[in-house]
C-alpha positions as CSV (number, residue, x, y, z in Angstrom):
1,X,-4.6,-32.5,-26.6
2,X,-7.3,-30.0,-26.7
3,X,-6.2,-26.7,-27.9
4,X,-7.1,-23.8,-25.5
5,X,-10.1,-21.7,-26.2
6,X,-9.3,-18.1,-27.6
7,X,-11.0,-15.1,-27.2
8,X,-12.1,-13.0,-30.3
9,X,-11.2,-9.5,-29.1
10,X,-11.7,-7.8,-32.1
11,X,-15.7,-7.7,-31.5
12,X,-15.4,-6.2,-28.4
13,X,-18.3,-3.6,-28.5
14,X,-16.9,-1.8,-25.4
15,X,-13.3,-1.1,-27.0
16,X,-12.8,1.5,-28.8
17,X,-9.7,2.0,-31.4
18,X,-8.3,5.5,-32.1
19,X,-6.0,6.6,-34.0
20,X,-2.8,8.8,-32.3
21,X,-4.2,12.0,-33.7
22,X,-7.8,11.3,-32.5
23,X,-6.2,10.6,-28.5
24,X,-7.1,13.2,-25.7
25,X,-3.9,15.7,-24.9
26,X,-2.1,14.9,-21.5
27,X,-4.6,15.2,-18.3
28,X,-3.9,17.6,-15.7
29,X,-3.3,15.9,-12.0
30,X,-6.6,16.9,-10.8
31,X,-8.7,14.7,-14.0
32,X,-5.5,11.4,-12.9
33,X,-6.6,11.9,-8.8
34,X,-10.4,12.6,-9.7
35,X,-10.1,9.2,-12.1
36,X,-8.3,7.1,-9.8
37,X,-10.7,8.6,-7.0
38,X,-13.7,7.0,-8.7
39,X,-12.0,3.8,-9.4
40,X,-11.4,3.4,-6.1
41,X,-15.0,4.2,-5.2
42,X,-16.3,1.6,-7.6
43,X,-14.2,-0.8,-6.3
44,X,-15.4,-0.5,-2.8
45,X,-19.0,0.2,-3.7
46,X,-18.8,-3.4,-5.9
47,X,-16.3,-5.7,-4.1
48,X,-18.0,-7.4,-1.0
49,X,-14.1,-8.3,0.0
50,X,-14.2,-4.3,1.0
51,X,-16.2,-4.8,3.6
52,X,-13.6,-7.2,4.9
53,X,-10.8,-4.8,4.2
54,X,-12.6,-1.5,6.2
55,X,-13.2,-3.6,9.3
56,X,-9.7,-5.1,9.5
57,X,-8.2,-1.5,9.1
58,X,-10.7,0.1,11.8
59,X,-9.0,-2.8,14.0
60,X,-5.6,-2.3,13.3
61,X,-6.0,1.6,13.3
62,X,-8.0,1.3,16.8
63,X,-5.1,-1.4,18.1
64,X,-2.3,1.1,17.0
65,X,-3.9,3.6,18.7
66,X,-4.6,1.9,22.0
67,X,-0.9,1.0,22.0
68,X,0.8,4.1,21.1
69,X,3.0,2.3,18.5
70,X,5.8,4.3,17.2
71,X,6.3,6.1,14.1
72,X,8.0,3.5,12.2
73,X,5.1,0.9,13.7
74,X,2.6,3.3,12.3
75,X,4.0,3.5,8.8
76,X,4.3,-0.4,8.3
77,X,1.1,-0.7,9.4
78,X,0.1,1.7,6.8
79,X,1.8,0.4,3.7
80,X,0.5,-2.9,4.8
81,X,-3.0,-1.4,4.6
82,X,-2.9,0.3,1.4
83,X,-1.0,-3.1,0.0
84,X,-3.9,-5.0,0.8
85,X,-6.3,-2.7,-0.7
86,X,-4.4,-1.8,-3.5
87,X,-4.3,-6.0,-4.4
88,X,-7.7,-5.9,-4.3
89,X,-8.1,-3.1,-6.4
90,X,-6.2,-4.9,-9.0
91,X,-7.3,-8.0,-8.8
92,X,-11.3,-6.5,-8.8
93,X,-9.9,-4.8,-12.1
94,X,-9.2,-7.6,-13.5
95,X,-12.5,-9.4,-12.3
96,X,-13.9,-7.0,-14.1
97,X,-11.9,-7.2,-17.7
98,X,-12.6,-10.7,-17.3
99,X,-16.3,-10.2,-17.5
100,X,-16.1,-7.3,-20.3
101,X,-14.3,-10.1,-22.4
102,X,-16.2,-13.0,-21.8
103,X,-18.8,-14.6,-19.4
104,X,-17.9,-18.5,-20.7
105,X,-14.9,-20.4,-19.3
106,X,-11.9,-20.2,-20.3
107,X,-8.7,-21.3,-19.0
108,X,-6.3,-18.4,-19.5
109,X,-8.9,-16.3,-18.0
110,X,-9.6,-18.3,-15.3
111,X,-5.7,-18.6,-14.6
112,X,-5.4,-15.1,-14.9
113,X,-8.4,-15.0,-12.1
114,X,-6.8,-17.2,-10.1
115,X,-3.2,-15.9,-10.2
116,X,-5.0,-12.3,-9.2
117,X,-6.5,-13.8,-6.1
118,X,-3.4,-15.7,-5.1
119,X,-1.8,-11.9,-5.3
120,X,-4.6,-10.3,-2.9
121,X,-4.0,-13.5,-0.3
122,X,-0.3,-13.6,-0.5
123,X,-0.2,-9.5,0.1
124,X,-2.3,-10.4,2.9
125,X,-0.8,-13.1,4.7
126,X,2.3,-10.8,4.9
127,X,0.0,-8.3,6.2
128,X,-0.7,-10.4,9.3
129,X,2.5,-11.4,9.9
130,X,3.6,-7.9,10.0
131,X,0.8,-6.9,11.9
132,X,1.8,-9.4,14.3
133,X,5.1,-8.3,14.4
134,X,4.0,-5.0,15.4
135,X,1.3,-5.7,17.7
136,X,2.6,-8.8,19.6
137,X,5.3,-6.9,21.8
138,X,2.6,-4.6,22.5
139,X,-0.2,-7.5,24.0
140,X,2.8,-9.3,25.8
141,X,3.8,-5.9,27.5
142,X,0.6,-5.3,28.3
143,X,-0.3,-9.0,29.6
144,X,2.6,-9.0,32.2
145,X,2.5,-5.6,33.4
């Protein structure tokens, strides 16, 4: 049986090893939101699957507002939305560890691919199915009045 291929890690020329003294002090909230603000700009700006993402939340935004849903409606609707895009955040993160380590094939790396795109399409099947939940009352309400 063929032994899996490793990765050397050690010559990674974009890692960098300090020591504990040599580590920045803590960041302030504003440098952690401004970080996390730019992640989440890089991840839209690269990942085509964004494009995807912004026109199904225009829709579901558009169709919540069109049918008045409630409060409680509104806020699964939400978490729903920033579940999706948070999955893809993570899984587009590590897309992109993926590369920094290695651009041959390898079979952990590809599993690890593939278990992070699994993630992005389970989070969204449950989506739908909530925004079906939500929206479905609504149509039939409005189909037979």
């Amino acid at each position: 049986m063929d032994s899996p291929q490793r990765t050397d890690t050690s010559s990674l020329s974009n890692v960098e090893t300090k020591s504990r003294e040599e580590l920045p002090g803590p960041r302030t909230w504003s440098s952690k939101f401004r970080d996390a603000g730019r992640g989440i700009g890089f991840a839209i700006r690269s990942e085509k699957s964004f494009v995807v993402h912004a026109f199904a939340t225009i829709c579901v935004v558009a169709a919540a507002v069109t049918f008045r849903v409630s409060p409680t409606e509104w806020a699964v609707l939400l978490v729903c939305i920033a579940s999706v895009v948070a999955a893809e955040c993570f899984n587009s993160a590590i897309e992109s560890l993926a590369r920094t380590i290695t651009r041959e094939m390898n079979r952990e790396i590809g599993q690890a691919l593939d278990m992070a795109a699994g993630a992005v399409l389970l989070i969204s099947l449950g989506a739908a199915c909530a925004g079906l939940a939500v929206f479905v009352p609504h149509v039939l309400r409005f189909v037979t009045s």
